[in-house]
C-alpha positions in Angstrom: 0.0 0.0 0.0 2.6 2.5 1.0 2.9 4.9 3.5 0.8 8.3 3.5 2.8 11.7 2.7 0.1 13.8 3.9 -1.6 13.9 6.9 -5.9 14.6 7.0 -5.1 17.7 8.1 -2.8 18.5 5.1 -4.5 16.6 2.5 -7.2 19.0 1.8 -4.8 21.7 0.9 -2.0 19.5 -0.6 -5.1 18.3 -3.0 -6.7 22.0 -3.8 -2.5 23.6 -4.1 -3.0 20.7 -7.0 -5.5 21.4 -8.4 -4.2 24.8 -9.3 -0.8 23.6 -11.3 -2.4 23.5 -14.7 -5.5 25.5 -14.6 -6.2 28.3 -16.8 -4.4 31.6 -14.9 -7.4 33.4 -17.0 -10.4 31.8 -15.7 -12.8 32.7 -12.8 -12.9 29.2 -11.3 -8.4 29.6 -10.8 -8.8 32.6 -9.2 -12.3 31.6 -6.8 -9.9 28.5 -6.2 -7.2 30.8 -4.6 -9.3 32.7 -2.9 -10.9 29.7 -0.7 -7.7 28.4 -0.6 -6.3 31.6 1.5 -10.0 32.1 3.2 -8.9 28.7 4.7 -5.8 29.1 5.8 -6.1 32.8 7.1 -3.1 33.5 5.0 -4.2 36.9 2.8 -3.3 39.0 5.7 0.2 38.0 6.1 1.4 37.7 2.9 2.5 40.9 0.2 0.5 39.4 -2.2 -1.8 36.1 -2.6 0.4 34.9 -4.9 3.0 34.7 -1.7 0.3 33.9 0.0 0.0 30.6 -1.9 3.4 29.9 -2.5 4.0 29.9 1.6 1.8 27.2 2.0 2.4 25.4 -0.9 6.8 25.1 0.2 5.5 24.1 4.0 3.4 21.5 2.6 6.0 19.4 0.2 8.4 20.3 2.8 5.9 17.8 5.1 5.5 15.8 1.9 9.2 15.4 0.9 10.2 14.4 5.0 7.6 11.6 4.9 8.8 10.5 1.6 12.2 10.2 3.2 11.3 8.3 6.4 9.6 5.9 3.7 10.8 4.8 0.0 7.7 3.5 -1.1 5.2 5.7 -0.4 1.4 4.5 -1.9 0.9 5.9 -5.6 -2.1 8.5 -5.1 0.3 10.3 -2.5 3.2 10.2 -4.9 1.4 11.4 -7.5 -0.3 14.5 -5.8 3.2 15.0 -4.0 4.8 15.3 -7.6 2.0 17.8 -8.7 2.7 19.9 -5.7 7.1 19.9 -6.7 6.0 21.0 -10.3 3.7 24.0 -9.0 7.1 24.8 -6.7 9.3 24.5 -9.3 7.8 26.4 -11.9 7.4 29.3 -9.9 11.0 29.1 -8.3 12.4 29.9 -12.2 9.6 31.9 -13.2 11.8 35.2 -13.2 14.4 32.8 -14.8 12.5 32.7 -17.7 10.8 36.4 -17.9 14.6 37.9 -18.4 14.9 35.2 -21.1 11.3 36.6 -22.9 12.5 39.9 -22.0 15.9 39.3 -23.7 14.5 38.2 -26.9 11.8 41.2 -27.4 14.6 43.1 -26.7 17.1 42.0 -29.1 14.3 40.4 -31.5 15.4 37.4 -31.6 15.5 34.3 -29.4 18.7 32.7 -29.9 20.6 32.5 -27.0 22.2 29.9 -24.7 20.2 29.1 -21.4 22.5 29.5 -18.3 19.8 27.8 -15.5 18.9 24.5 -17.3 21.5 22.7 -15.0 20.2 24.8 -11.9 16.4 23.8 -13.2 17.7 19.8 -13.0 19.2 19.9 -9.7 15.9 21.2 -8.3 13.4 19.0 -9.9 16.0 15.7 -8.5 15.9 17.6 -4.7 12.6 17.3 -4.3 12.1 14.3 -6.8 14.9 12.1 -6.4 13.2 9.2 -7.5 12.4 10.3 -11.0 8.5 11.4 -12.0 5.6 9.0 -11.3 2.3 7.8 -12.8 1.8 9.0 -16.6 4.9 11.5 -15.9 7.2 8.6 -16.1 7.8 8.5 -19.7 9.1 12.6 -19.8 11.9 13.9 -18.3 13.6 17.0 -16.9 14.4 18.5 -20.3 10.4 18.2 -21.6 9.4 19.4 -18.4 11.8 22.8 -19.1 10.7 23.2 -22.5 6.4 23.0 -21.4 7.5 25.3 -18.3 9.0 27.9 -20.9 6.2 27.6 -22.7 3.8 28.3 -20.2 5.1 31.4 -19.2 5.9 32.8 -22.5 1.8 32.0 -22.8 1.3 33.8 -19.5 3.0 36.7 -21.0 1.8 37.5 -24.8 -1.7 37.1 -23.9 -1.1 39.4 -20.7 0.9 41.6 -22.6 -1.5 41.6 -26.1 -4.9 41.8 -24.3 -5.7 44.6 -22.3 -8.2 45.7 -20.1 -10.2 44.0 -16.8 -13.5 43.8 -18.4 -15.6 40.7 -18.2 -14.9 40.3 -22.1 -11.2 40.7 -22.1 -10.7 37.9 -19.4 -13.0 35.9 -21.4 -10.9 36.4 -24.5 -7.5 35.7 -22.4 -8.8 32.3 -21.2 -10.0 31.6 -24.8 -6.9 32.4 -26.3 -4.9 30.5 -23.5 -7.1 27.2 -24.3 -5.7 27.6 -28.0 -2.3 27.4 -26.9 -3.1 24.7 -24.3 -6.5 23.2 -24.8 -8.7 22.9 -21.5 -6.8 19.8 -20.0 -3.7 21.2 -19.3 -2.5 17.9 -17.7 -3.3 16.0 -20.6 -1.8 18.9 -23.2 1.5 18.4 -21.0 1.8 14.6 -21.5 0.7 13.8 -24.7 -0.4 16.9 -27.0 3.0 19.1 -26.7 4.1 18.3 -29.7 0.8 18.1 -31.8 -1.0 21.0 -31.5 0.3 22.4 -34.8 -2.3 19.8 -36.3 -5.3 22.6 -34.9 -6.3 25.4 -37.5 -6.9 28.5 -35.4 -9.3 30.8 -37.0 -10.0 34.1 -35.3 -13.0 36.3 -36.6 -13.8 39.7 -35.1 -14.8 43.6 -36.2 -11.9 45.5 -37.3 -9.7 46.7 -35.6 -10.1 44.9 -32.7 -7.1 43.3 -32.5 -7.2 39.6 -34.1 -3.2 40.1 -35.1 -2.4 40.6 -31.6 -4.4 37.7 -30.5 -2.7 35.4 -33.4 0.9 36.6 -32.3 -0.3 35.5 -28.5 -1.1 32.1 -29.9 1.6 31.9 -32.3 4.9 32.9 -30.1 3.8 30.8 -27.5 3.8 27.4 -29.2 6.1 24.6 -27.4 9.3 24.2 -28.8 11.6 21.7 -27.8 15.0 22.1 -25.2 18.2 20.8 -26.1 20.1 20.1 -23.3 23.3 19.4 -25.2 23.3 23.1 -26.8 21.6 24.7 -24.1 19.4 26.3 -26.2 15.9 25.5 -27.8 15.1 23.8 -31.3 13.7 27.1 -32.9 13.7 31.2 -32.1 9.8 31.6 -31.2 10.4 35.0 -32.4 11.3 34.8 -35.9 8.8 31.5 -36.1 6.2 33.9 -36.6 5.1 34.2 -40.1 2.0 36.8 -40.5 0.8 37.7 -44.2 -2.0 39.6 -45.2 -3.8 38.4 -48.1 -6.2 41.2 -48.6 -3.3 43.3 -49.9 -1.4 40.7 -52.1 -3.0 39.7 -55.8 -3.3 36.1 -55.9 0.3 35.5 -58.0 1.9 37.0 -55.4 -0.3 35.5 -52.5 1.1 31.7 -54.0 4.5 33.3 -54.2 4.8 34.4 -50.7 3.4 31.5 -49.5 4.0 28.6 -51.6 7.4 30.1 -53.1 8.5 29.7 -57.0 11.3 27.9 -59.2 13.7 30.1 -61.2 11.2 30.5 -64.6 8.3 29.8 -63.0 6.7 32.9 -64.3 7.7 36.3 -66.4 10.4 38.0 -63.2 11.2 34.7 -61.3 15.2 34.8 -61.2 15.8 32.6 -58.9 14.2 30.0 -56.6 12.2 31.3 -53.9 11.1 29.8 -50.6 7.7 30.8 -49.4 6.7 31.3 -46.3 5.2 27.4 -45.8 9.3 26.5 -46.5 11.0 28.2 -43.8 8.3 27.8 -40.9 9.4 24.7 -38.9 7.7 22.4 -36.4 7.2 24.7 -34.4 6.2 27.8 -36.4 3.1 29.7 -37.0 1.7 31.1 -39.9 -0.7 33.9 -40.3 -3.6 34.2 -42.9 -5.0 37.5 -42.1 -7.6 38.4 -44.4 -8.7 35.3 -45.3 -12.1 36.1 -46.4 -11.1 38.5 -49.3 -9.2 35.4 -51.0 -10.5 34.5 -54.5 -12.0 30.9 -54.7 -9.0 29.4 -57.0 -6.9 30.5 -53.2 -9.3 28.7 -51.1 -9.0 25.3 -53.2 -5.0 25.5 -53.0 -5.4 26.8 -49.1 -7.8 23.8 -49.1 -5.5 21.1 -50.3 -2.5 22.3 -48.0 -5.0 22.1 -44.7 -6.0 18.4 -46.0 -2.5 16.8 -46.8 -0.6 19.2 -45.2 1.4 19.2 -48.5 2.0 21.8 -51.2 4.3 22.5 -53.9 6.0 25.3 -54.9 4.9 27.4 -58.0 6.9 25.6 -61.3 7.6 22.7 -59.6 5.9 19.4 -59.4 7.6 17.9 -56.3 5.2 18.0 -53.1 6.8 19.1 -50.0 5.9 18.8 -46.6 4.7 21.7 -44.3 5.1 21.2 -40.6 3.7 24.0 -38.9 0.6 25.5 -37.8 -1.5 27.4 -40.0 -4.1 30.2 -38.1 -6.1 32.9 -40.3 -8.3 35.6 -39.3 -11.2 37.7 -41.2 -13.6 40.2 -40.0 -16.0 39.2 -42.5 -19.3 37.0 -41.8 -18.0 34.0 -43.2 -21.1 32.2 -43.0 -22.8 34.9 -45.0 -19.7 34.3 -47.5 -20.8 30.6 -47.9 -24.3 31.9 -49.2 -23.4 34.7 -51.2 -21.0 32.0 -53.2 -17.6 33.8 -52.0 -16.9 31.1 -49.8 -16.2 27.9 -50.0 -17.6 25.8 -47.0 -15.4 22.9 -47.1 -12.7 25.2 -46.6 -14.9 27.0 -43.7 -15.4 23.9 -42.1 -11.3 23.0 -42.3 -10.7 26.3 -40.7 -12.8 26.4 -37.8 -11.0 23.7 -35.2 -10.2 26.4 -33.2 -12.2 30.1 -32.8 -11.4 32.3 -31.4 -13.5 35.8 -31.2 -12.5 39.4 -30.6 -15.1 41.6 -29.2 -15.8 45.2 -30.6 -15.2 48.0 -28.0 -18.8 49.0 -28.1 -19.6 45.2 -26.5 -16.8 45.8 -23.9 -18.6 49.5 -22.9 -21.5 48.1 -22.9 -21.1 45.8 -20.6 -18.1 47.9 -18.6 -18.4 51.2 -19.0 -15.6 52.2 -16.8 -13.1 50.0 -19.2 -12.6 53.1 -21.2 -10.6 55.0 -18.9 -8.5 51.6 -18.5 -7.9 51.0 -22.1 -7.3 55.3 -22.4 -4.5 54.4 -19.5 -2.7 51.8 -21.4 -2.4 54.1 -25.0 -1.4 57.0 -23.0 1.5 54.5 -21.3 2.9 53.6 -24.7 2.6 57.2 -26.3 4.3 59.5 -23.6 5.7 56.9 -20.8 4.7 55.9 -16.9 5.5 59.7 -15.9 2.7 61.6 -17.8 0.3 59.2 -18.5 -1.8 60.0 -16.0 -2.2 63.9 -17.0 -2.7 62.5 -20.6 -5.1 60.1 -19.5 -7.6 62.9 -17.8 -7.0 65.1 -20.9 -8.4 62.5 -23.1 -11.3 61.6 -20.5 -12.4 64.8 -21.0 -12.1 65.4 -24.2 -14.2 62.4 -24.9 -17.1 63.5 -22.5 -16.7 66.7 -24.1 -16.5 66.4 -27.8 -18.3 62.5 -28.0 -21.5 61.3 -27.3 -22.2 58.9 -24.3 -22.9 55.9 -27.0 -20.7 56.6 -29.5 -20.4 53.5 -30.7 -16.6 53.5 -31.9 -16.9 51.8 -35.4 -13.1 52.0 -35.8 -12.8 49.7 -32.2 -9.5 50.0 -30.4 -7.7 51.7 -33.5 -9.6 54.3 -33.7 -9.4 54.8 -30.1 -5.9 55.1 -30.1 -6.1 57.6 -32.9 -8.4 59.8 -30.6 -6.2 59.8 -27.8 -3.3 60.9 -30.7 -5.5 63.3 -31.6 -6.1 64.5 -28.5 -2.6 64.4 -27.4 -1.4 66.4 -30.6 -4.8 69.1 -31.0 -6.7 68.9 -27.9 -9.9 67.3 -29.6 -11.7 64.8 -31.4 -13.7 65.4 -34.2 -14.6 62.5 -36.2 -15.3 61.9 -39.7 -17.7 60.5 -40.5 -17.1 57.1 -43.1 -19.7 58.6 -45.7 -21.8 61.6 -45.3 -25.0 60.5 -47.0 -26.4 62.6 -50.0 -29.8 63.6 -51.1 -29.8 60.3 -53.2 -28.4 58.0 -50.2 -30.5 55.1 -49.0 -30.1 56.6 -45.4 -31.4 59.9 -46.8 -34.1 57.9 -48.6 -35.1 55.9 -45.8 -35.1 59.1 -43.8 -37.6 61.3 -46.1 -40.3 58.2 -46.2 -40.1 57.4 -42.2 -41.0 61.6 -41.9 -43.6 60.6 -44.3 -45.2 58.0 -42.7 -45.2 55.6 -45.6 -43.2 52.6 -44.2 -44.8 49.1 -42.0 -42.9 48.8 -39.1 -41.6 45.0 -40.9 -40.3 47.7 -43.9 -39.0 50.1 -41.8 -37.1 47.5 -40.2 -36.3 45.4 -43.4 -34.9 48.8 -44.5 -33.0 50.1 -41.4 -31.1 46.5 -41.2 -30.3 46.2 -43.9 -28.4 49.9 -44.7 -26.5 48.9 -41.5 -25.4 45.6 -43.4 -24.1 47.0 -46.1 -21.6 49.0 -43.7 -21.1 45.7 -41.1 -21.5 43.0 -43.4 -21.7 40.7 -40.5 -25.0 39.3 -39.2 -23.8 37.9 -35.8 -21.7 41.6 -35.1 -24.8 43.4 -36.6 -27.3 41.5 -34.5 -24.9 42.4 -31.4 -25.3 46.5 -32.2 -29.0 45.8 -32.8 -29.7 43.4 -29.9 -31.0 40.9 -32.2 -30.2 37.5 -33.1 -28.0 36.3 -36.1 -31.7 34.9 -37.8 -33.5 38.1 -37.3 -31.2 40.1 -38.7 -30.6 37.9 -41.7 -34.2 37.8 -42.1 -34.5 41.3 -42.7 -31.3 41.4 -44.7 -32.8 39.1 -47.3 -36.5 40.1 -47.2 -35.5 43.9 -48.0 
């Protein structure tokens, strides 16, 4: 049977410390976890921060754990198990500033080649506290996969804290979402088995403009796992430069197959010289971006297609198939459903794309449901535009500009890029005065639909057939226009196609 590690005082916390080693560090139920966890224990009061606060009572409890285990060799399996759970929650957090000056490092210099002077320092700690090797279904990995997942996580941890701003409902909603991309939602079984093929998983991310789909595809994409090697000291592939973004909407179709499949020397009228495309030089463990990828032409989507299937493609000019081995994610802001019907969009390919979605919300939906985010969001432009030292003044400037010279449900239609060009704006003028996309004429439909509601000669079902769709045509979009209108995705296409 083996002996007990834990005693039934300590087993309730040794099993909810557990518990919190590979939950999602974006999620409500991680952070309620903590909080009963402290409640408990009466330890939020003594501690700088709960984070401290945790990591005191995790070291005293496989401090108990590790003493047992050495009165004992053969402790029973469920102990050893939840022991070794606790050791990788210590760990990880003993070298987490270990690896933020690595991250930090490679922004800086941009590029992540570099030797890695704590590996040895990593091993000696994991064999302290484990000096029987890993147990149960961590018996088949080792210290060095172990490094490489731990690396991972908290270049994960960082992107997505670093990309997504804000303390809104929706933006934690999006960081969890884009965390379970990178991870899945069993982190313990990601860990063990899925590591190494989550490059397999289209991500497709679809959102308004400008709401910041590149940044959540860069999240996802420099935070893939790449392997350790311990001979080297350094790991299989730069994450920085395995990041491959293109954007198709602003590339003819030639060039899009160019750029991404590559060309032989002769290929075409101008092709000199062989050329590799970007599905060449992204390795295992690269990403590439198809932003845009509604506004491809159909001829695109059957090649796009056939690489997704086989995970083959060839190179303009040449016959020879070659294998790609990274992970392909795309992003659109157009209603790709709506694409499908209107004969723009191939389903097969929508159906290929969407393994993995991810959504961005508009800024209206955030101030909506927060309206107090704006000041937030004001915060972090101001930061990046004029530094920590004046932000603040910059920050109530803009506040009241906004009041001033905006209604109180503006509705933003340029989302977080054009909010950043208000507080520019304001920074540079003083004001904001926007332009409007298209000031409707005496011929307009908005003008038209204006001069028969003032004379009364619209049904409400035509008046609403006509509003809905004039808003279309400017956010063609049914589920995003349905969210403005608080109306489903049905209604709206119902009036859309009845007009």
């Amino acid at each position: 049977m083996g002996i007990r590690l834990f005693t039934p005082e300590e087993r309730p916390l040794a099993q909810s410390l557990a518990r919190l080693v590979w939950m999602n560090p974006f999620e409500d139920a991680r952070k309620e976890l903590e909080r009963e966890i402290l409640e408990a224990h009466g330890s939020r009061r003594t501690e700088k921060s709960d984070l401290s606060a945790i990591l005191a009572l995790l070291e005293r409890t496989i401090e108990s754990g590790r003493m047992h285990w050495e009165m004992d060799k053969a402790p029973n399996d469920r102990d050893a198990y939840l022991y070794q759970e606790l050791v990788f929650f210590h760990v990880f957090h003993q070298f987490r500033r270990d690896f933020d000056k690595v991250i930090e490092a490679a922004h800086a210099r941009g590029s992540a080649a570099q030797r890695i002077p704590f590996y040895d320092r990593f091993c000696q700690e994991v064999r302290h506290w484990l000096p029987q090797g890993f147990v149960g279904d961590y018996a088949v990995i080792d210290e060095t996969r172990l490094f490489g997942v731990f690396f991972q996580v908290r270049r994960a941890f960082q992107h997505i804290f670093q990309y997504i701003v804000g303390t809104s409902p929706a933006a934690t909603k999006l960081r969890a979402r884009i965390w379970q991309s990178i991870f899945t939602h069993d982190m313990d079984r990601y860990q063990r088995v899925l590591a190494d093929r989550m490059g397999d998983i289209i991500t497709l991310i679809t959102g308004p403009s400008g709401t910041g789909k590149e940044l959540v595809a860069r999240a996802i994409g420099l935070s893939r796992f790449i392997p350790f090697n311990p001979n080297t000291r350094e790991f299989d592939e730069d994450f920085i430069r395995a990041f491959y973004p293109i954007n198709l909407s602003a590339l003819s179709s030639n060039l899009i197959e160019s750029e991404l499949f590559g060309h032989r020397k002769g290929a075409f009228t101008g092709a000199l010289h062989d050329r590799k495309g970007y599905l060449s030089v992204c390795g295992q463990h690269g990403t590439v971006f198809l932003d845009e990828i509604g506004e491809t032409e159909p001829s695109i989507q059957v090649k796009l297609l056939r690489l997704l299937q086989t995970r083959s493609f060839s190179p303009i000019g040449d016959t020879e198939p070659r294998n790609f081995q990274g992970k392909i994610m795309a992003a659109t802001n157009r209603d790709l459903l709506a694409e499908i019907e209107a004969g723009r969009f191939r389903e097969d390919f929508y159906f290929r794309l969407n393994a993995d979605h991810v959504r961005t919300p508009s800024l209206r939906e955030i101030l909506r449901e927060s309206p107090g985010e704006l000041e937030n969001l004001v915060s972090h432009i101001a930061r990046k535009l004029v530094g920590p030292d004046e932000s603040a003044a910059l920050t109530d400037e803009a506040m009241v500009v906004v009041a001033r010279d905006l209604s109180d449900d503006y509705p933003w239609p340029g989302n977080f890029r054009e909010l950043e060009q208000c507080v520019r704006n304001i920074l540079v003028h003083g004001e904001y005065m926007p332009q409007p996309l298209g000031r409707p004429d005496a011929q307009s439909p908005a003008s038209e639909l204006a001069l028969e509601i003032q004379l009364g000669r619209l049904t409400a079902n035509e008046l609403m057939s006509r509003y809905v769709s004039l808003l279309y045509e400017k956010t063609p979009n049914y589920e995003e226009l349905g969210r403005r209108l608080e109306l489903d995705r049905r209604t709206v296409k119902k009036y859309v196609n009845g007009a």
